[in-house]
C-alpha positions as CSV (number, residue, x, y, z in Angstrom):
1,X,12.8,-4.7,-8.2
2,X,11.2,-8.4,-7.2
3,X,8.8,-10.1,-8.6
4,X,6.8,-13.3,-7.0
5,X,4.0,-14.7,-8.9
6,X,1.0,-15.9,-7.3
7,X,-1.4,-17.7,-9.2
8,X,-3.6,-15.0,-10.5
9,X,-1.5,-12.0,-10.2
10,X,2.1,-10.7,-10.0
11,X,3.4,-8.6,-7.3
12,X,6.5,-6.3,-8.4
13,X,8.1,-4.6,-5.6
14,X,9.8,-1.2,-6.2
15,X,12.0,-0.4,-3.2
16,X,13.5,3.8,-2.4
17,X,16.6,4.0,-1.0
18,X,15.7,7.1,1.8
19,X,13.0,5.6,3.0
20,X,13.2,2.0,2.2
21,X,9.6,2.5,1.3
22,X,8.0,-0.9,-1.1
23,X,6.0,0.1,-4.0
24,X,3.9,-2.1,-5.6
25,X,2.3,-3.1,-8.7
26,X,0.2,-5.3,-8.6
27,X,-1.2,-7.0,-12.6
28,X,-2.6,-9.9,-14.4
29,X,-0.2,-10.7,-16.7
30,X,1.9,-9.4,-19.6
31,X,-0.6,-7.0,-21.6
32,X,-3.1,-7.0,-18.7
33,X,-4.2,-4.5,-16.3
34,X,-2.5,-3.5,-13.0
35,X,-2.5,-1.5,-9.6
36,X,0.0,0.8,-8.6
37,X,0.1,0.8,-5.3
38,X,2.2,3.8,-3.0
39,X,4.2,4.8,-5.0
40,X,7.2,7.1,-3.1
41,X,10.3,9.2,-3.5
42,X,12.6,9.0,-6.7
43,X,13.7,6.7,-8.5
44,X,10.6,4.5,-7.6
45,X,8.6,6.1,-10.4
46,X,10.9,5.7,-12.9
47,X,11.2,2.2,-12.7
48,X,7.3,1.6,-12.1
49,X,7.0,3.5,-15.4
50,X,9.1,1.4,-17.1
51,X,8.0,-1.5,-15.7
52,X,4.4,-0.9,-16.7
53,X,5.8,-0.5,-20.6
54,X,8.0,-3.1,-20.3
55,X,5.1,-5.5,-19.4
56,X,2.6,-3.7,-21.9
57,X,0.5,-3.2,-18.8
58,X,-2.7,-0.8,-18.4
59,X,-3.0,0.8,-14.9
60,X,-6.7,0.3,-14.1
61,X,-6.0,2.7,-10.5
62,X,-3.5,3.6,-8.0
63,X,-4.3,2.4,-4.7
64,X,-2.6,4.2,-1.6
65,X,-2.6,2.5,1.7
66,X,-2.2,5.3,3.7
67,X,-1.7,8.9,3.2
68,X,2.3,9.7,4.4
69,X,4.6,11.6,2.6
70,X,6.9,8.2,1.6
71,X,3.9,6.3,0.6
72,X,2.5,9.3,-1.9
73,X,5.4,11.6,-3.0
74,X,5.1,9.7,-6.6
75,X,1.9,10.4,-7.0
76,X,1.7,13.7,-9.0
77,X,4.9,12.0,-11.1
78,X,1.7,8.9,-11.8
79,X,-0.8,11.2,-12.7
80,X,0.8,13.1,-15.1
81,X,1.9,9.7,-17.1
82,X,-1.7,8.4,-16.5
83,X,-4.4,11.7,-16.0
84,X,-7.3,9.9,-15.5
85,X,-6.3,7.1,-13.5
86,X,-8.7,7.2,-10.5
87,X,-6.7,7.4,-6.8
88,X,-8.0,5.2,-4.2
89,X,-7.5,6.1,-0.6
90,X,-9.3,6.5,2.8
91,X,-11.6,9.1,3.8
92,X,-9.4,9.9,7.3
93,X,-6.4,9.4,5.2
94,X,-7.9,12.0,2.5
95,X,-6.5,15.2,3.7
96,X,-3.1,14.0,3.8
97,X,-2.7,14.1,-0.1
98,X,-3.3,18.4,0.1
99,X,-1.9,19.1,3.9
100,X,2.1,18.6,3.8
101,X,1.6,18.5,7.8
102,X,-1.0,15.8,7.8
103,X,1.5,13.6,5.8
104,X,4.1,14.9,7.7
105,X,6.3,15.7,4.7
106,X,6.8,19.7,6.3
107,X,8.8,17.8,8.8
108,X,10.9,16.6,6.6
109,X,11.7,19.9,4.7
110,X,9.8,18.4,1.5
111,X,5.9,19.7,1.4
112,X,4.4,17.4,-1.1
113,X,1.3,18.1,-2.1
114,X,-1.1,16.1,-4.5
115,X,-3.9,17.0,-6.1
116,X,-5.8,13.9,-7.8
117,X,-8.8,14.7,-10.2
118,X,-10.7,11.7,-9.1
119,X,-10.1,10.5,-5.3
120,X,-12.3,7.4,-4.4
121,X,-12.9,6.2,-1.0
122,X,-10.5,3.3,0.1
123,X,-13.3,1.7,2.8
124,X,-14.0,-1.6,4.2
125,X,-15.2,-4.3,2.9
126,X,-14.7,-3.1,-0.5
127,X,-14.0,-5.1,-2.5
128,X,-11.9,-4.0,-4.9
129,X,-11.9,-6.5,-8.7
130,X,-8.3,-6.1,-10.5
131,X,-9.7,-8.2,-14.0
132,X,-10.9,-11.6,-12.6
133,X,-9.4,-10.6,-9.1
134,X,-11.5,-9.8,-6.2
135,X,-9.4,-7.7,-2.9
136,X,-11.2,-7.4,0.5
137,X,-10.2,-3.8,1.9
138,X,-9.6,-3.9,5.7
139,X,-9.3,-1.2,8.3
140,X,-5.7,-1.4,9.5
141,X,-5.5,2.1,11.0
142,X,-3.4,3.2,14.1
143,X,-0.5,4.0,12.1
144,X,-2.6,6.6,10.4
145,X,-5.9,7.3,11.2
146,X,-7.2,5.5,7.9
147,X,-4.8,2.7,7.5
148,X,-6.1,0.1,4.7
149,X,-5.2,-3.4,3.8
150,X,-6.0,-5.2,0.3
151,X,-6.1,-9.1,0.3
152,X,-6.4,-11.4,-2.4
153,X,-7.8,-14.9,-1.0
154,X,-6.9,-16.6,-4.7
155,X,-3.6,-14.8,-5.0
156,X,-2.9,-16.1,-1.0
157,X,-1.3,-12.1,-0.6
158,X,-2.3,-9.3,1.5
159,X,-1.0,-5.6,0.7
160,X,-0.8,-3.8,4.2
161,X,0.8,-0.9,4.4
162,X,2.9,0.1,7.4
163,X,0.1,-1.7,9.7
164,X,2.5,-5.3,10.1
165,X,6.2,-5.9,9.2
166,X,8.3,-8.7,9.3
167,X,9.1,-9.0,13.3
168,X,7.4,-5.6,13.9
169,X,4.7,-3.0,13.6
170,X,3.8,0.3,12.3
171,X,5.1,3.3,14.6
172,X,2.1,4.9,16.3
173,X,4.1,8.0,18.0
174,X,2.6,10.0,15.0
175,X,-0.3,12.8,14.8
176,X,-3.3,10.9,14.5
177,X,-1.8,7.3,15.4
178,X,-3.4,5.2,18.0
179,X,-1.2,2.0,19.4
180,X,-4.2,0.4,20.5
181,X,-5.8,0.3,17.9
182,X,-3.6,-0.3,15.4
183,X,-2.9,-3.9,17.9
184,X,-6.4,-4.6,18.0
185,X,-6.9,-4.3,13.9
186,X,-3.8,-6.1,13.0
187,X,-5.5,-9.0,15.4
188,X,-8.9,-8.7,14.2
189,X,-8.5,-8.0,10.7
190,X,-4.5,-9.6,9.6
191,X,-4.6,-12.5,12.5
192,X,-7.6,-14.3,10.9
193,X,-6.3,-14.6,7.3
194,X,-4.9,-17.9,6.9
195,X,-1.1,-18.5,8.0
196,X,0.3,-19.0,4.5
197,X,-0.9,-15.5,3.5
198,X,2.2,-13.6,1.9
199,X,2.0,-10.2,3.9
200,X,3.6,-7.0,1.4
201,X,4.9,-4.4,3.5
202,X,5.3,-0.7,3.6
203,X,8.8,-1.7,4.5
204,X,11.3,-4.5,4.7
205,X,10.7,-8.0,3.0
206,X,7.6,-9.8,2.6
207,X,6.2,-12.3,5.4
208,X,3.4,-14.3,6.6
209,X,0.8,-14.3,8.2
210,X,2.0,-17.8,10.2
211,X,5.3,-16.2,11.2
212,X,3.7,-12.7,12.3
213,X,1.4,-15.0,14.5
214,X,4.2,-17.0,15.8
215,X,7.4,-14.8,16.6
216,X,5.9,-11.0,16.3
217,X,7.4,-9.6,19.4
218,X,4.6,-6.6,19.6
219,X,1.5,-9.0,19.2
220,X,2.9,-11.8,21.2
């Protein structure tokens, strides 16, 4: 686990070692309220769960960028520590929490299947308020069809999923990807966030926007 402060919230990244998948939380201080945020295979839970005590945090939602298999297989293991917490996530995204071949976890020999009692739609602009903290939700799809970011501009941090990685981009030779697009969002809807904007990944270490910008090879 890492944890980088910025100003008005704390970002804790929880990292599984099959995948190399980041979960996040996302919360306002020791004793304040918090976002988990994709939270994947084993032990990830675990240590989100004791993270949360640890910090005497109160979930307020999870939040899930996008709806495959390494970004949601902790989410029954969420909702049954916290029943009511409401699950945030895209309408084209949606079906990929009950369809183990929409999230593309059958492939894998694993079928996960979630079944949250209270699904919201994830949808641009949002916003989304953690306590004090106002998130813009942004349409990152073209990894998956309903790909969502979550930036911050007082925290200078944007959450995205696997839209942009350090030196690279989301793969797009999946059911329902679209290269394209997921080009013409990261541009449109990444691109014009200021250059010191930290960028969280799905994968691999944080970033910039800046660096993206400057030495991305795929949106040169």
């Amino acid at each position: 686990m890492t944890d980088l402060n910025h100003r008005v919230v704390n970002i804790s990244t929880f990292v599984e070692p099959s995948f190399g998948e980041n979960a996040y939380v996302v919360d306002t201080g020791p004793g304040g309220r918090c976002w988990i945020i994709d939270p994947g295979l084993p032990p990830s839970v675990g240590e989100i769960l004791a993270h949360i005590r640890a910090r005497k945090l109160t979930p307020d939602a999870l939040v899930l960028t996008h709806g495959h298999a390494d970004h949601i297989a902790g989410v029954p293991e969420i909702l049954a520590a916290f029943p009511a917490l409401p699950t945030y996530i895209s309408a084209d995204d949606r079906i990929m929490l009950t369809n183990p071949q929409a999230n593309l976890s059958a492939l894998g020999g694993f079928p996960i299947r979630c079944d949250p009692s209270d699904i919201r739609d994830l949808e641009p602009p949002g916003p989304l308020t953690l306590d004090k903290t106002t998130w813009t939700v942004a349409d990152v799809s073209g990894h998956s069809p309903g790909g969502r970011s979550l930036y911050c501009k007082a925290a200078s941090a944007v959450i995205v999923g696997d839209a942009l990685f350090e030196g690279s981009i989301g793969r797009t030779d999946f059911p329902g990807s679209h290269h394209e697009s997921l080009l013409q969002n990261i541009r449109e809807n990444l691109f014009t966030l200021p250059d010191d904007t930290v960028v969280y990944s799905g994968h691999g270490p944080a970033t910039t926007i800046g660096r993206e910008k400057q030495f991305n090879p795929w949106l040169a």
